[in-house]
Backbone atoms as SQL, in Angstrom:
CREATE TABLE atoms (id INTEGER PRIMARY KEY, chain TEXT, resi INTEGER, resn TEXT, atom TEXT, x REAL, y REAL, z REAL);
INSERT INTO atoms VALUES
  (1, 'A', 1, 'UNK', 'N', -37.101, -34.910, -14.380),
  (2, 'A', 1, 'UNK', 'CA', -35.900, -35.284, -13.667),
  (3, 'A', 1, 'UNK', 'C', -35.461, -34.086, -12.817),
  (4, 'A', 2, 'UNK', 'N', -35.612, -34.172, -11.533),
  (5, 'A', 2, 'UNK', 'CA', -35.302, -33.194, -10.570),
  (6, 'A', 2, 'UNK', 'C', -33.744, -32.507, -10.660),
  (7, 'A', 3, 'UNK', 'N', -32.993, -31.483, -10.486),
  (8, 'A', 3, 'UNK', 'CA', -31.753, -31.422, -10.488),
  (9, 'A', 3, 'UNK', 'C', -31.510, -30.405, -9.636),
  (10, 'A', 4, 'UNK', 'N', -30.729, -31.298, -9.091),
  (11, 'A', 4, 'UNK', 'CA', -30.245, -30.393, -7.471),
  (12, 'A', 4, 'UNK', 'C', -28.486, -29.731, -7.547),
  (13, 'A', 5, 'UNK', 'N', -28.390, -28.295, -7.800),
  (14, 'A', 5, 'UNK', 'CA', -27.468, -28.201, -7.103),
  (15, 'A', 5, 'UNK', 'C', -26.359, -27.433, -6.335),
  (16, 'A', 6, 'UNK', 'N', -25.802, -27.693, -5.373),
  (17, 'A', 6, 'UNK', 'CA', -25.528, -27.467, -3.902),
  (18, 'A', 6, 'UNK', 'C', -23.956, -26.915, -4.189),
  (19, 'A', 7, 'UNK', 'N', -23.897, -25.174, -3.570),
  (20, 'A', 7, 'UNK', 'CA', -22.869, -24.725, -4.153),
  (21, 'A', 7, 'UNK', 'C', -22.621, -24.573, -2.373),
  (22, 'A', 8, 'UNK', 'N', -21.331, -24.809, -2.037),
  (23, 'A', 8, 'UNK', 'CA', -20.538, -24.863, -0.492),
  (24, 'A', 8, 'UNK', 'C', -18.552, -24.236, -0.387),
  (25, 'A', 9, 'UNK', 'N', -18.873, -24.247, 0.518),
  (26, 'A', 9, 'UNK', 'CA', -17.215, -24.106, 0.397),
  (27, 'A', 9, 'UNK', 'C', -16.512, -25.584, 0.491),
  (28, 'A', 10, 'UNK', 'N', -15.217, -25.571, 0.354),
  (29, 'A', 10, 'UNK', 'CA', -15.063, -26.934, -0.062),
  (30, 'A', 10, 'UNK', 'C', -14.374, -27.381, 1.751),
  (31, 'A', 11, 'UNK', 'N', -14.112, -28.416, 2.202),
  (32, 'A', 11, 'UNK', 'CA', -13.809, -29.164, 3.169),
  (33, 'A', 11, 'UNK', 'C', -14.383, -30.081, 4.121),
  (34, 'A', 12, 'UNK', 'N', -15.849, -30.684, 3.374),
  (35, 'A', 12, 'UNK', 'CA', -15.960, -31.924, 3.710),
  (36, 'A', 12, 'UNK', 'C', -15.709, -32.936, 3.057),
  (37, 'A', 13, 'UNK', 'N', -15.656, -33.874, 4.139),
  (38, 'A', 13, 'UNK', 'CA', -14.767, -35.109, 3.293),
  (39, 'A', 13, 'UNK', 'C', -16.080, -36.183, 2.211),
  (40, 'A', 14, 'UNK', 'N', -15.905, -36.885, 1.592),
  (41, 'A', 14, 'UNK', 'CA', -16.343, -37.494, 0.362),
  (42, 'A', 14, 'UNK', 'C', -17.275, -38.309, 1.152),
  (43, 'A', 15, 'UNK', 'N', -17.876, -38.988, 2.508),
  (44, 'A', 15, 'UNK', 'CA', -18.640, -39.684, 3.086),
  (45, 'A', 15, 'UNK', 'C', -19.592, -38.588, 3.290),
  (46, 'A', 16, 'UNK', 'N', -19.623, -37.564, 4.052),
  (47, 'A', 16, 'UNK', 'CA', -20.503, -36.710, 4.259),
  (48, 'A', 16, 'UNK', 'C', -21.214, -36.003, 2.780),
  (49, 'A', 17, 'UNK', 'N', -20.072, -35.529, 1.679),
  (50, 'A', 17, 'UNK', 'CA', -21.220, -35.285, 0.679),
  (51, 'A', 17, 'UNK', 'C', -21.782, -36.499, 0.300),
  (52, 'A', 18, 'UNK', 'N', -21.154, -37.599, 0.116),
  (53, 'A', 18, 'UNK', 'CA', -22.273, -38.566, -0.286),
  (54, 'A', 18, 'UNK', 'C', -23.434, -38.946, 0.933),
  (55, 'A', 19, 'UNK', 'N', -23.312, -38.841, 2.221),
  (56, 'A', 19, 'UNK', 'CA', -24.284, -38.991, 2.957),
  (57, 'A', 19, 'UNK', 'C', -25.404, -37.808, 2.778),
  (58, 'A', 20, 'UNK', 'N', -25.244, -37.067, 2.292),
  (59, 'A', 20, 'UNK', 'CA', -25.617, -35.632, 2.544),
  (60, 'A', 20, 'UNK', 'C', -26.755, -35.513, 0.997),
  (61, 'A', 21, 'UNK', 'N', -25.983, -35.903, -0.299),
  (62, 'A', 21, 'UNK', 'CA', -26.794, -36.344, -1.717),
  (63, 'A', 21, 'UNK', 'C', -27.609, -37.039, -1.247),
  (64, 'A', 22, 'UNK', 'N', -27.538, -38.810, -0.652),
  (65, 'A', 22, 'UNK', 'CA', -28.238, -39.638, -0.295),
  (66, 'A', 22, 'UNK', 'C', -29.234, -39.031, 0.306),
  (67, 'A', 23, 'UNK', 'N', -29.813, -38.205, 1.257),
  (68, 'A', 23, 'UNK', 'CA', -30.682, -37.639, 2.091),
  (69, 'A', 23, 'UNK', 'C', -31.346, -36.961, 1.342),
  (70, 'A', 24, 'UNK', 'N', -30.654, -35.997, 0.199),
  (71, 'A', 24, 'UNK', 'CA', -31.569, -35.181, -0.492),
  (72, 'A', 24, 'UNK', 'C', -32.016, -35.666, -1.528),
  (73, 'A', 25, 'UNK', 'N', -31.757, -36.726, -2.361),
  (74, 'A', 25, 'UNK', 'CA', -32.685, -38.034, -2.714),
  (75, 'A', 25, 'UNK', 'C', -33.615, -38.656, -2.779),
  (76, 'A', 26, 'UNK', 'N', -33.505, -39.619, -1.101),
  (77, 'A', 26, 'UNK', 'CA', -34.401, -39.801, -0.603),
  (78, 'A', 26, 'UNK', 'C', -35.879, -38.832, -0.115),
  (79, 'A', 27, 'UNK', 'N', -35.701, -37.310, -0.211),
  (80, 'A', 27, 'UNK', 'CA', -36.585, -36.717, 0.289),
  (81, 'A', 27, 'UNK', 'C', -36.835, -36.302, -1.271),
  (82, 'A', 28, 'UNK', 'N', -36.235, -36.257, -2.160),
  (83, 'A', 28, 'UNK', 'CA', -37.270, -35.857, -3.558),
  (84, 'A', 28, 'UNK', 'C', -37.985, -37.021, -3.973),
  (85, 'A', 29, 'UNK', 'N', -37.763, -38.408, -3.577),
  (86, 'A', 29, 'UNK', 'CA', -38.422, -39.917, -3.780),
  (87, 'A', 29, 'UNK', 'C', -39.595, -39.378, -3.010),
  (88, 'A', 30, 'UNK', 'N', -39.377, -39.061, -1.579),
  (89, 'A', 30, 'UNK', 'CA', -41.018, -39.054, -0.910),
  (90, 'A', 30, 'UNK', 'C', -41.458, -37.973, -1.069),
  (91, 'A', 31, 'UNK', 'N', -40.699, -37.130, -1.322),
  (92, 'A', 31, 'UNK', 'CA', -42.149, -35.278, -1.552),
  (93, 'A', 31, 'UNK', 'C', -42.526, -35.484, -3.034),
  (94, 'A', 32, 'UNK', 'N', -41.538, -36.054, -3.812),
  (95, 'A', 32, 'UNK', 'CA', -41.843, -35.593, -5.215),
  (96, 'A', 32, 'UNK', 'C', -42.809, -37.088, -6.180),
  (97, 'A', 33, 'UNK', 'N', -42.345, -37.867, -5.207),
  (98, 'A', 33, 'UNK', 'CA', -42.571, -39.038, -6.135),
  (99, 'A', 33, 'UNK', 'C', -41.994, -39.798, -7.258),
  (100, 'A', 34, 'UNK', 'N', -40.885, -39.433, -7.584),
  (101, 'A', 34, 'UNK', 'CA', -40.062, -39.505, -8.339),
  (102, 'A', 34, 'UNK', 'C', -39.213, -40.722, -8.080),
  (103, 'A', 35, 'UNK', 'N', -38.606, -41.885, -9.101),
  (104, 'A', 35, 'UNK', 'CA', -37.647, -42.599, -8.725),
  (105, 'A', 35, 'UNK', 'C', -36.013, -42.003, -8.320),
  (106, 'A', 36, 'UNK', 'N', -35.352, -42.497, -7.500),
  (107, 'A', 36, 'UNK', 'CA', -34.075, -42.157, -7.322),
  (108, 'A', 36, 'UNK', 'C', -33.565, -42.053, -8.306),
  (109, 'A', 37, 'UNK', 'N', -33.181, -42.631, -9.392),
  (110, 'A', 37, 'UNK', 'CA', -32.884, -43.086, -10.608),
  (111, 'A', 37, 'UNK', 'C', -32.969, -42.135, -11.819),
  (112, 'A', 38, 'UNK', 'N', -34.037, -40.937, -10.854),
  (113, 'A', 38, 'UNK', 'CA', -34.216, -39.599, -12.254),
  (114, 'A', 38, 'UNK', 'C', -33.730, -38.809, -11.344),
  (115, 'A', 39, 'UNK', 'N', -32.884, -38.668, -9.736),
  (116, 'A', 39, 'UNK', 'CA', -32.653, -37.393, -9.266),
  (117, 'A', 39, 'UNK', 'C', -30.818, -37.182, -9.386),
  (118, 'A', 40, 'UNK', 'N', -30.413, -35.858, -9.877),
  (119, 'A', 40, 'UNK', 'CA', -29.577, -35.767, -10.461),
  (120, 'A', 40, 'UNK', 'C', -28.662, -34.629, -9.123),
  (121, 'A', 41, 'UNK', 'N', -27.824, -34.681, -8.400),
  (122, 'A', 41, 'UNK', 'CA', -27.421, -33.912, -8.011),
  (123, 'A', 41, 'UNK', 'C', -25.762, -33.556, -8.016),
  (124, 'A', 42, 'UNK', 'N', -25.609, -32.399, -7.887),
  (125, 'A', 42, 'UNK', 'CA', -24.258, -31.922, -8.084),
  (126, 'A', 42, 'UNK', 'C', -23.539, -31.005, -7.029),
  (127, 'A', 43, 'UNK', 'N', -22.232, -31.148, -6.668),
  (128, 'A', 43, 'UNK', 'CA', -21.638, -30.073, -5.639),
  (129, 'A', 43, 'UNK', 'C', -20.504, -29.375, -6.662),
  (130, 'A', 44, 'UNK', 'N', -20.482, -28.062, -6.117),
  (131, 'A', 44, 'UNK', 'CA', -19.765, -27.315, -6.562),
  (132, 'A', 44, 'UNK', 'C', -19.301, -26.399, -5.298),
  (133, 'A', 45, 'UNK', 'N', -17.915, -26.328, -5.206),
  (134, 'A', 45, 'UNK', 'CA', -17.247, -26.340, -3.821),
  (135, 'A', 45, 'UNK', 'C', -16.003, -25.078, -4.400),
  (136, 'A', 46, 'UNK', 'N', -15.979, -24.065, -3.314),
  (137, 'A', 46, 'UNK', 'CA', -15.321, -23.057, -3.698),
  (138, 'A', 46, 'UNK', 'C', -14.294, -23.606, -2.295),
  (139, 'A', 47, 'UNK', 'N', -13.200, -22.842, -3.060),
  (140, 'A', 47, 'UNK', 'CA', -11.656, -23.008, -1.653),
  (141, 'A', 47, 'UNK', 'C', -12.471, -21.870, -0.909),
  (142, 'A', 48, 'UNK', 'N', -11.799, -22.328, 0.409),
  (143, 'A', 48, 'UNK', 'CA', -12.202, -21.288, 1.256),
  (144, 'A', 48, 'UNK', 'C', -11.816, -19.898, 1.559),
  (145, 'A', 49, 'UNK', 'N', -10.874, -19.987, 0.734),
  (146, 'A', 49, 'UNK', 'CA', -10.081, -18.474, 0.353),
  (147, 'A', 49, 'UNK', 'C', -11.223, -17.372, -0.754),
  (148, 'A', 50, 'UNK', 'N', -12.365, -18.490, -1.449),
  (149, 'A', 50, 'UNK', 'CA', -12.850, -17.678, -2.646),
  (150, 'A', 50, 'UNK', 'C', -14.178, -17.460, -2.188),
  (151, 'A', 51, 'UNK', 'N', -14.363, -18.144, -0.875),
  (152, 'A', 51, 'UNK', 'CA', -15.878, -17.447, -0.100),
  (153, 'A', 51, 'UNK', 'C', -15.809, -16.472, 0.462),
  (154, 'A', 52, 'UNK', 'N', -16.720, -15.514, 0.522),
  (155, 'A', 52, 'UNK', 'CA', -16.452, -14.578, 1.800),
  (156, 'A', 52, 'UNK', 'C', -18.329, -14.481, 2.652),
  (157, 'A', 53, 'UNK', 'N', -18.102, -14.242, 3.807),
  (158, 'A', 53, 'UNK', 'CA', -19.251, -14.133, 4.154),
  (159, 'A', 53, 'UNK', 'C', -18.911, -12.610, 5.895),
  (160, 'A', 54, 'UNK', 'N', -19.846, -11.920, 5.763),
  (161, 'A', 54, 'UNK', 'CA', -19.712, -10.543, 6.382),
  (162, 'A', 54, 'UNK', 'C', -18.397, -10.041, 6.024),
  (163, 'A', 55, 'UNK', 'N', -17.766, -10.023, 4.991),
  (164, 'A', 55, 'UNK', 'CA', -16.381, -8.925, 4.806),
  (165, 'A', 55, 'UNK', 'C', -15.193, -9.996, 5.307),
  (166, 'A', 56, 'UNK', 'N', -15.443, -11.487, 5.617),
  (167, 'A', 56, 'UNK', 'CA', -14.335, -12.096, 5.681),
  (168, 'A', 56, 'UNK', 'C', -14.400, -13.201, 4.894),
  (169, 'A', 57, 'UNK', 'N', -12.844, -13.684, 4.810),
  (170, 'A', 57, 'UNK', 'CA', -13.081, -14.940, 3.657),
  (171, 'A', 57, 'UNK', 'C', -13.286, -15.913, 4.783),
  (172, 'A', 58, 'UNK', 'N', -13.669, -17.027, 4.433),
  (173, 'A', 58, 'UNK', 'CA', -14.067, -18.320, 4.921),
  (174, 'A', 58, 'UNK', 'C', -12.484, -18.681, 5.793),
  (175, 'A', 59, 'UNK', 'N', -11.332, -18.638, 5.049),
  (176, 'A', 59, 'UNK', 'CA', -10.174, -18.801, 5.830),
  (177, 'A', 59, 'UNK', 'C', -9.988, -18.152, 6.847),
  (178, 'A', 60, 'UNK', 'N', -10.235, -16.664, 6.635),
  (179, 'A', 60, 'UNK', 'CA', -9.746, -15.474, 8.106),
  (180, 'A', 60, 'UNK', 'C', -11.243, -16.191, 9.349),
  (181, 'A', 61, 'UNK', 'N', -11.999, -16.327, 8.443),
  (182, 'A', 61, 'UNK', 'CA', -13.350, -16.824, 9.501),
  (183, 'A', 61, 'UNK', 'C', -12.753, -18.018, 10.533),
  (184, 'A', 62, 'UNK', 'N', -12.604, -18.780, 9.635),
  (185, 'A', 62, 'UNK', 'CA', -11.772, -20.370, 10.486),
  (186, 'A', 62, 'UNK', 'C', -10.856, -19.673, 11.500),
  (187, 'A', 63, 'UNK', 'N', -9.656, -19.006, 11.036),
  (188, 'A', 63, 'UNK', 'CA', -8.771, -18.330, 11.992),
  (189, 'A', 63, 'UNK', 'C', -9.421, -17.871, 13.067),
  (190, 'A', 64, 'UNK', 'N', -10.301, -16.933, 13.293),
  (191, 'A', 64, 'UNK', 'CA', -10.767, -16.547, 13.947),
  (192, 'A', 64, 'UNK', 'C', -11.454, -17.194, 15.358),
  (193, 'A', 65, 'UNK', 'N', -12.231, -18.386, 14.489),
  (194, 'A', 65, 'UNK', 'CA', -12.751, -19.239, 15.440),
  (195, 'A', 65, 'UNK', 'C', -11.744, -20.317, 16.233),
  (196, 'A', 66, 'UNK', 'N', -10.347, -20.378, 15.344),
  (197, 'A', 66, 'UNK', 'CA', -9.688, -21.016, 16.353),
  (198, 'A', 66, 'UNK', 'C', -8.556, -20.537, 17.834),
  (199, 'A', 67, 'UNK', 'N', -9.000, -18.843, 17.486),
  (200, 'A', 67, 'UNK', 'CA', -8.389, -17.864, 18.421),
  (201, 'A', 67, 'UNK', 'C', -9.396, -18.766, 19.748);
């Protein structure tokens, strides 16, 4: 049983992670061979205050980009 899982910052909405599981699914059905039915996946979503990426948090990042 394959187990996938996908650590992000949090602010997409509930259609996109489920569109987003669905896809990675479907591609362990055709690489792996596996039924859908054994692939197990999980998100784990940090606020964007608790990411940081180059010395900024994910929030000052957003700010930034909306200068």
């Amino acid at each position: 049983m394959p187990e996938i899982t996908i650590s992000m910052a949090a602010g997409r909405t509930d259609d996109q992670k489920a569109g987003m599981m669905r896809d990675i699914t479907q591609a362990l059905v055709k690489n792996l061979g596996v039924d859908a039915d054994a692939v197990v996946i999980q998100i784990n979503e940090a606020p964007l205050a608790h990411k940081m990426k180059g010395g900024k948090t994910f929030v000052e990042r957003k700010a930034m980009q909306s200068k």
